[in-house]
Structures are given as structure tokens and as C-alpha cells.
C-alpha positions in Angstrom: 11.9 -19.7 -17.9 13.4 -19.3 -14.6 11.9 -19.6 -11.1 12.0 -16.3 -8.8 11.1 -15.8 -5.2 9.0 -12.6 -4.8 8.7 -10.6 -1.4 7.4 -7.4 0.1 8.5 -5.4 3.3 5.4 -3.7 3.0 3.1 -6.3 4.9 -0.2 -5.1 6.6 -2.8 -8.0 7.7 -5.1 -9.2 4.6 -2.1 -8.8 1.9 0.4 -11.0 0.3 3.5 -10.9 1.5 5.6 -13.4 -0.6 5.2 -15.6 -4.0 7.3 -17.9 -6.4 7.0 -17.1 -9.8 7.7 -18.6 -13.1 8.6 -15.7 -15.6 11.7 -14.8 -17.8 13.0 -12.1 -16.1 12.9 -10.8 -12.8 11.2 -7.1 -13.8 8.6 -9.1 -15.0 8.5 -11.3 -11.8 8.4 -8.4 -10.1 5.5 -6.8 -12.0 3.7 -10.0 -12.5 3.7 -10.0 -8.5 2.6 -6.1 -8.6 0.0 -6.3 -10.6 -1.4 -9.7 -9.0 -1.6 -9.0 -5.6 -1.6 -5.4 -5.0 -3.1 -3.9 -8.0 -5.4 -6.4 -7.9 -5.6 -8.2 -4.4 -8.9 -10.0 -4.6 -8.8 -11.6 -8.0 -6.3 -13.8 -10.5 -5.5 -12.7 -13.8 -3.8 -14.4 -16.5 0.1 -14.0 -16.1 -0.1 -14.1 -19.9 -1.6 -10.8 -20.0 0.7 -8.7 -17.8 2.2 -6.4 -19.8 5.0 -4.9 -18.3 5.7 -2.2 -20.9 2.1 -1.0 -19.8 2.2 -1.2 -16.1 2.6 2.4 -14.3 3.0 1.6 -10.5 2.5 5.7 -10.0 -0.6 5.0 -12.0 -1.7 2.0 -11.5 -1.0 1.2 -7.8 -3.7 0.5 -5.4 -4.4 3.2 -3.6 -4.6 2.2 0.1 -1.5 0.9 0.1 1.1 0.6 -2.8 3.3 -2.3 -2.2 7.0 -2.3 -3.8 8.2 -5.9 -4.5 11.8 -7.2 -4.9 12.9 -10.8 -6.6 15.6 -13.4 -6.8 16.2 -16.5 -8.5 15.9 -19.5 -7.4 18.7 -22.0 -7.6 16.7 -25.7 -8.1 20.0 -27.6 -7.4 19.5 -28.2 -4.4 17.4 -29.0 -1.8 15.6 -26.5 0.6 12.4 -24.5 1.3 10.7 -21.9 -1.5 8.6 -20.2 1.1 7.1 -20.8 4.4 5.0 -18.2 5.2 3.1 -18.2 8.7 2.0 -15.3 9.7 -1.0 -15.7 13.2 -3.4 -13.1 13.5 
């Protein structure tokens, strides 16, 4: 497994805007993060159980405000911050 950091420019108050992920690849990272926080913003699901053969973002995507997410991997050999994410209100 590798280790991704996931991010969205499309950041409104009450949503997600970043997350580090453990998956195999970074589609699924990316869909994992999709499907998790803007598909379904208020709940957890089972990472286990994303599917990303079966996710449609034109579909699927919640409708008040489809977010598009983009990942990288994380090198772990070295020291340094994942995320910091402040962000006042």
C-alpha cells in the first residue's frame, strides 16, 4: 500500500478540503476521497467497499457541489508535515 495526500481546490465552509489516504493506487485514492467526503459528506463508509469500477462522478456526485480531487504520494523518508489544515470561520 502506499500513502497519498488528497486535496480539493473546490473548498466552500462545512466541506473537506484535504485527506491522507492509505490505498494502492492514486485513482483509487482519489475516488476513495470522492466518494467519502463529497458523495457522502456526513457519514464513513468502509474504504473496503469503494468500488472504483462502479463510481460515476457525473452520476454519483453530490449535487450541491461536485468536488474534483487530485493525489500524490507521499514520500515517508523523511521528516515533515502530512497536512495542517486550519481554516477560521
Amino acid at each position: 500500500m502506499k500513502v497519498w495526500l488528497v486535496k480539493t481546490d473546490d473548498i466552500e465552509f462545512d466541506m473537506y478540503q484535504g485527506a491522507v489516504i492509505v490505498a494502492p493506487t492514486k485513482e483509487k485514492a482519489v475516488k476513495i476521497a470522492w466518494a467519502t467526503f463529497t458523495k457522502n459528506p456526513w457519514m464513513s463508509i468502509n474504504v473496503e467497499d469503494v468500488d472504483i469500477n462502479k463510481l460515476d462522478f457525473n452520476k454519483d456526485c453530490k449535487v450541491d457541489f461536485p468536488q474534483k480531487w487530485h493525489a500524490e504520494e507521499i514520500d515517508l523518508g523523511k521528516e515533515k508535515i502530512i497536512l495542517g489544515d486550519y481554516k477560521a470561520g
